[in-house]
C-alpha positions, 0 to 999 in steps of 0.5 A, spaced: 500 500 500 505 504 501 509 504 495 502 506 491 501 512 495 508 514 494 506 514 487 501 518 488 503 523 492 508 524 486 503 524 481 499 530 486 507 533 486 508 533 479 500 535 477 501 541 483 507 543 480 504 544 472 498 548 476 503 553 480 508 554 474 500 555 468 497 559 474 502 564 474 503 564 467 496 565 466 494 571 470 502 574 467 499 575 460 494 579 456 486 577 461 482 574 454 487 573 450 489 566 446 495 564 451 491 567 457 485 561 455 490 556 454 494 557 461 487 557 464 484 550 461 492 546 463 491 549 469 484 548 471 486 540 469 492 541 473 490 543 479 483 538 479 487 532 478 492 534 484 486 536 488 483 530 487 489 525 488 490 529 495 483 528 497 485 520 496 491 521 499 488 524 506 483 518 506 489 512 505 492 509 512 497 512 515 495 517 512 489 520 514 489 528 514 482 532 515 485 538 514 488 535 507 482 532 505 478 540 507 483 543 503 483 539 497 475 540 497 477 547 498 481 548 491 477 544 487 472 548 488 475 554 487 477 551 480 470 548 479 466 555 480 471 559 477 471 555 470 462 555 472 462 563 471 465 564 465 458 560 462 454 566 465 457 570 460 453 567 455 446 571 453 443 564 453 444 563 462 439 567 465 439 563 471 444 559 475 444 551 473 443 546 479 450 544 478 452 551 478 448 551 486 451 544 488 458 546 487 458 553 491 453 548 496 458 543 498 461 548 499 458 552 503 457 547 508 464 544 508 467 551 510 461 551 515 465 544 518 470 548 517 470 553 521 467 549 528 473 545 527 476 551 528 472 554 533 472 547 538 479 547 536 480 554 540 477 552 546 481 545 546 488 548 543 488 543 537 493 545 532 492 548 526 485 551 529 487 558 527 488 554 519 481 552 520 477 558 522 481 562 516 480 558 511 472 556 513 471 563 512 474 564 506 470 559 504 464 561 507 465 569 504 466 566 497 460 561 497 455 567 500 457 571 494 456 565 489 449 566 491 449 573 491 451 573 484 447 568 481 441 573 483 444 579 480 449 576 475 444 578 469 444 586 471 451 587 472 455 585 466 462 583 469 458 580 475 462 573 471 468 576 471 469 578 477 467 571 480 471 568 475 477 573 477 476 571 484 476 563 484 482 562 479 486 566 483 484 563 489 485 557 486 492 560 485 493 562 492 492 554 493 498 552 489 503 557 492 501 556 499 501 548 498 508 549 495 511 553 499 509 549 505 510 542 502 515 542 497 520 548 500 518 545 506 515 552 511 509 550 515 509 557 520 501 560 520 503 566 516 506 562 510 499 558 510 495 565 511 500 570 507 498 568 499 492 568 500 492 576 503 496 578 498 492 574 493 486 578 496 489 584 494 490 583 487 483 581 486 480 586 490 484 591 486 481 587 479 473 588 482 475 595 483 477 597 476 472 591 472 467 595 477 461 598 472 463 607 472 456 610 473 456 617 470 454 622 474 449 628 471 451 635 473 444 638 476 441 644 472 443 650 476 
């Protein structure tokens, strides 16, 4: 049995790593172009296939890892819901699909567990609470606002956009935060935390330019 995780977990490495280096690759050039397009779909099979290896893994003997198997359904979700917000660029959609719910669902209840984990953990002093109670908020803010866009997505156009922006990147954040802490071998709470900070600054700096400009009339003196 070992030796088949051992190969497993290299090709979750190998599958990471292809993710990590398109991911970058991918917001570095021109947002739409061809190449842009491109990077994206390697990274969105990448980071699915390791993600999802990684949720094997956390349920192997020996292996068995809670907080892996949470991150793991953390990322592929963020793939997942990101590649989801490009369908409602189309005039077609009108309205958020079962699938659509389902994804931003389990979810939402996986950042709820998340986020307990967290708060029994505070009192009990186990480790990684902090870990918990930060990411099962993160997942928690992102799920919310899955929910607030698929109401509202139809009256502001770059209501996709910006979905999309958010959990590509936020799938990116994971690839560095995994590689910082496995492949260069740092496990401090603030490499855990830092990527997705600085992560959040370059989204929130995209929502605010792709924010729809409304045109202010003078009044009449």
């Amino acid at each position: 049995m070992e030796p088949t995780i051992k190969i497993l977990i290299y090709i979750h490495a190998f599958f990471g790593g292809v993710g990590l280096l398109s991911g970058i690759g991918s917001i570095s050039v021109k947002k739409g172009s061809e190449l842009h397009k491109k990077m994206g779909r390697i990274f969105t099979y990448s980071m699915l296939t390791s993600s999802s290896i990684a949720l094997v893994i956390s349920q192997m003997p020996n292996h068995k890892n809670q907080f892996l198997l949470l991150i793991g359904l953390f990322t592929t979700y963020l793939v997942l819901a990101g590649n989801r917000a490009l369908t409602f660029n189309s005039r077609y959609k009108t309205k958020a699909t079962l699938l659509d719910k389902s994804i931003s669902g389990l979810m939402l209840a996986a950042s709820i567990i998340m986020i307990s984990i967290g708060a029994q953990g505070f009192f009990k002093e186990l480790p990684n609470a902090i870990l918990y109670a930060f990411f099962g908020g993160f997942g928690l803010f992102l799920t919310l606002g899955d929910f607030k866009t698929f109401k509202t997505f139809s009256q502001n156009k770059n209501a996709w956009l910006t979905s999309h922006l958010g959990r590509m990147v936020g799938a990116l954040i994971a690839s560095v935060t995994a590689f910082l802490v496995t492949a260069i071998n740092i496990g401090s709470v603030v490499v855990w935390i830092a990527p997705t900070l600085l992560g959040t600054l370059y989204i929130t700096y995209w929502n605010v330019k792709l924010r729809p400009k409304t045109n202010k009339k003078k009044a009449p003196k």
